[in-house]
N, C-alpha and C positions, 0 to 999 in steps of 0.2 A: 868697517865699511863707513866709507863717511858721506855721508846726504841719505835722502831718500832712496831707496830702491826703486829700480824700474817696479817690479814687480814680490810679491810678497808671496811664497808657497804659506799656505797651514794646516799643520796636521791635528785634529784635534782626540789624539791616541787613548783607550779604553781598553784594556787588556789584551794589547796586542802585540805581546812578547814573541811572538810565535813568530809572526808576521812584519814586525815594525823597521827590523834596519834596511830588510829589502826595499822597503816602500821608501825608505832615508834616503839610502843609495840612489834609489831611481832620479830620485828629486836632485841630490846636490850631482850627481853626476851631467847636468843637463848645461848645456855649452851656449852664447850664442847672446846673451844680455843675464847684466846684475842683476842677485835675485837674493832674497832673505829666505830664511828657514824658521817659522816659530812652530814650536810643538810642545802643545800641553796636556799632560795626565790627568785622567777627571779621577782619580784615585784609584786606581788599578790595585786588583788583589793579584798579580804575579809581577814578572819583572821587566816590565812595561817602560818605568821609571827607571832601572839599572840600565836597560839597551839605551836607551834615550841618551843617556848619561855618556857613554860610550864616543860621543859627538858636541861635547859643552867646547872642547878647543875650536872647534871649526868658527872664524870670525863671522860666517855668516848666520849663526845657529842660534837662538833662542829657546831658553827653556823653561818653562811655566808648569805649577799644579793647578789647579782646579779642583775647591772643594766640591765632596759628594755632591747626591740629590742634584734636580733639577731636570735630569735627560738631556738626551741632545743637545736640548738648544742651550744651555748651559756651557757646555765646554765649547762647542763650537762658536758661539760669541764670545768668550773668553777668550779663545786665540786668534779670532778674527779682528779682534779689539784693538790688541797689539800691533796689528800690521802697519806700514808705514807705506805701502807703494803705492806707484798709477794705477795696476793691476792688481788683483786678489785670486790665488785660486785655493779651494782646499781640498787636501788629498786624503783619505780614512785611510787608518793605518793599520791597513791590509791589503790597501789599491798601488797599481805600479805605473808610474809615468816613462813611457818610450819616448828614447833618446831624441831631440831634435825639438817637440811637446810644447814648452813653455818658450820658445823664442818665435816659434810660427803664429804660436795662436796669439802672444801681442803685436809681430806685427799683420796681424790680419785685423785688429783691433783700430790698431792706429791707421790702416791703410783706408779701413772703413766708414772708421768714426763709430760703429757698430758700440754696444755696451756690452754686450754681450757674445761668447762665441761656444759651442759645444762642436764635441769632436765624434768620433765613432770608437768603441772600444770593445776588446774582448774579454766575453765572460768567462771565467773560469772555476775549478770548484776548488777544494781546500786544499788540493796539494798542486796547482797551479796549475793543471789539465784544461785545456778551452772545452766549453760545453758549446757557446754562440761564437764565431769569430765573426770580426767585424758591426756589430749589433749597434742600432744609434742613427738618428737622425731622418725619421723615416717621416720624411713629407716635408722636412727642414734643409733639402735641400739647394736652398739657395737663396742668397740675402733676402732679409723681408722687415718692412716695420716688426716693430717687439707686439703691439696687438693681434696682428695677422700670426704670430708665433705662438703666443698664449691662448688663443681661439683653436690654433689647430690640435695644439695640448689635449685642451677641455673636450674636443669636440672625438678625441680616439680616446680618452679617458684612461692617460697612459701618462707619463715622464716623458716623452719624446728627445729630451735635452740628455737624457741621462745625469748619472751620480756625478757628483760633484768633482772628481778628477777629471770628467769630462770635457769641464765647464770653467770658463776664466771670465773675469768681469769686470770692469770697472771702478775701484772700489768706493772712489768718494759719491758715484750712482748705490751702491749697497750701501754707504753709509747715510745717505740722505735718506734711501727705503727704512732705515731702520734696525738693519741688521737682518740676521737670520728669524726668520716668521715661522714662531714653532707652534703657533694655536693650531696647528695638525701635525701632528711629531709626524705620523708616516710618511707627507707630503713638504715635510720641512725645505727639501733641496727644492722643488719643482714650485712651489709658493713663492719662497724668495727670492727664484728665476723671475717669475712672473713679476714679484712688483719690480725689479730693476728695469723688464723689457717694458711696462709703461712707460718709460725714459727714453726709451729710445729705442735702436736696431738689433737686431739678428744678423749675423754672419756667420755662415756653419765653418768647420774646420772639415776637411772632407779625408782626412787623414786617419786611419787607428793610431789613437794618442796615448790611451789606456788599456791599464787592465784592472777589469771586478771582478773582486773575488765571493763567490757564494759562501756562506758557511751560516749555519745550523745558529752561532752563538750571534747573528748579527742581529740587532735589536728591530731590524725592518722584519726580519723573520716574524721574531715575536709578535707583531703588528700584523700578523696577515688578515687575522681576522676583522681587524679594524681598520681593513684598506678603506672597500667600498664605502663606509659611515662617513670616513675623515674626507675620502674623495669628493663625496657630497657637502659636506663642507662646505669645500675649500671652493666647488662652481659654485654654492650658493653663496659664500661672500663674497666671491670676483662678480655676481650676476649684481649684488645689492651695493656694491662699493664702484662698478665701472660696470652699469649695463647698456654703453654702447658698445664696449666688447664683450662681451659677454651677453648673448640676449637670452630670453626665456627659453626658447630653442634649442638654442645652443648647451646649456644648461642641463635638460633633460636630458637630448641624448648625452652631453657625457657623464650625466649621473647611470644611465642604461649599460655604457659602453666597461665604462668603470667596474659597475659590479660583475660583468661579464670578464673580466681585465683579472681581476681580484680572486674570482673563482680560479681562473687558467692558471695564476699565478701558486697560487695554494696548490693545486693538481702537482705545479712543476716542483716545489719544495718536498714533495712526499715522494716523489719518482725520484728527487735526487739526493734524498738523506742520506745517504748514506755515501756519498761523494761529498758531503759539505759538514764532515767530523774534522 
């Protein structure tokens, strides 16, 4: 490939042997503008690294380790680091992008000016069953300044943007935020949303673009208990770092809505355990 890419996919892969070439496939199979492939192993105990492997001929394909330790935000700015394009998006590799995906939503991007776009996606559990179809973007319906985006966030005390397959950006706006903002691992994708739409616009995608998949081994799992705490957080530093979006108000309840959010959400992990092995 020679220049820049329009666009950069990253996968920033974790034991997802299971799940990883499907999620590859979705991605290079995608038609319509030039695109990069970077996928890095944050050191996988299976064969994470062998599938990956499977894919080094492809000219558009990068392929990266990532030592242990760190969490998230480690491998996902390792592979996000590397990207070279206009656009950035990153796919977890167990997520599946439908066909068509990466060419609308940049130019919905460019058509807007927007920084930002999120799409609608269905949920599914571990053996690719929808639990939600169509799930995503509820209230984001339709172009908006990126504050009027992050207010409406905080104020359902939810991810309204959804997981990051959802969501395309910008990149040299992400790279100017900083990268990926893990001082709340649970909230890491919906943070880093949030400081890029300081910057600028909201433009939804109004399409199912994605697929999430639940499962038992995901590390947001693990985190459920430390939704609500991290959720607070994360309005309390958007209230102390930018409170004119974010006012004391607004704040509260989505610290209320949040732990309300966090409970439902915990409920729905225990009703569907045994769908997400």
């Amino acid at each position: 490939m020679s220049g820049a890419p329009t666009l950069s996919v990253v996968i920033p892969a974790y034991n997802n042997g299971r799940t990883l070439a499907e999620t590859i496939d979705s991605v290079l199979s995608q038609e319509g503008l030039d695109f990069e492939l970077i996928i890095a192993d944050h050191s996988s105990s299976d064969d994470t690294r062998a599938v990956m492997s499977r894919y080094a001929a492809d000219p558009r394909v990068t392929l990266l380790d990532t030592e242990a330790g760190g969490g998230a935000g480690r491998n996902w700015n390792r592979v996000s680091d590397a990207a070279q394009g206009e656009f950035m998006k990153l796919v977890c590799g167990d997520d599946i992008l439908r066909p068509g995906t990466l060419a609308r939503q940049v130019e919905l991007l460019r058509a807007s000016g927007a920084v930002l776009t999120a799409c609608r996606r269905d949920i599914v559990d571990a053996d690719g069953k929808v639990l939600m179809a169509g799930w995503g973007l509820r209230g984001l319906r339709t172009p908006m300044p990126g504050d009027a985006a992050i207010r409406k966030a905080v104020l359902a005390g939810s991810n309204l943007f959804g997981e990051p397959a959802s969501v395309t950006m910008r990149r040299a706006t992400f790279v100017e935020c900083g990268g990926w903002f893990d001082s709340f691992p649970y909230l890491i994708d919906q943070a880093s949303y949030s400081r890029v739409l300081l910057h600028g616009s909201f433009v939804p995608d109004p399409e199912v673009g994605a697929t999430f998949r639940m499962s038992s081994a995901q590390w947001s799992v693990a985190l459920t208990r430390d939704q609500a705490s991290q959720a607070r957080g994360f309005h309390g530093w958007l209230h102390a770092e930018h409170p004119t979006v974010i006012s004391s108000v607004d704040r509260t309840i989505g610290d209320i809505r949040a732990t309300l959010m966090a409970h439902a959400r915990r409920l729905s992990y225990r009703v569907l355990e045994r769908r997400m092995r």
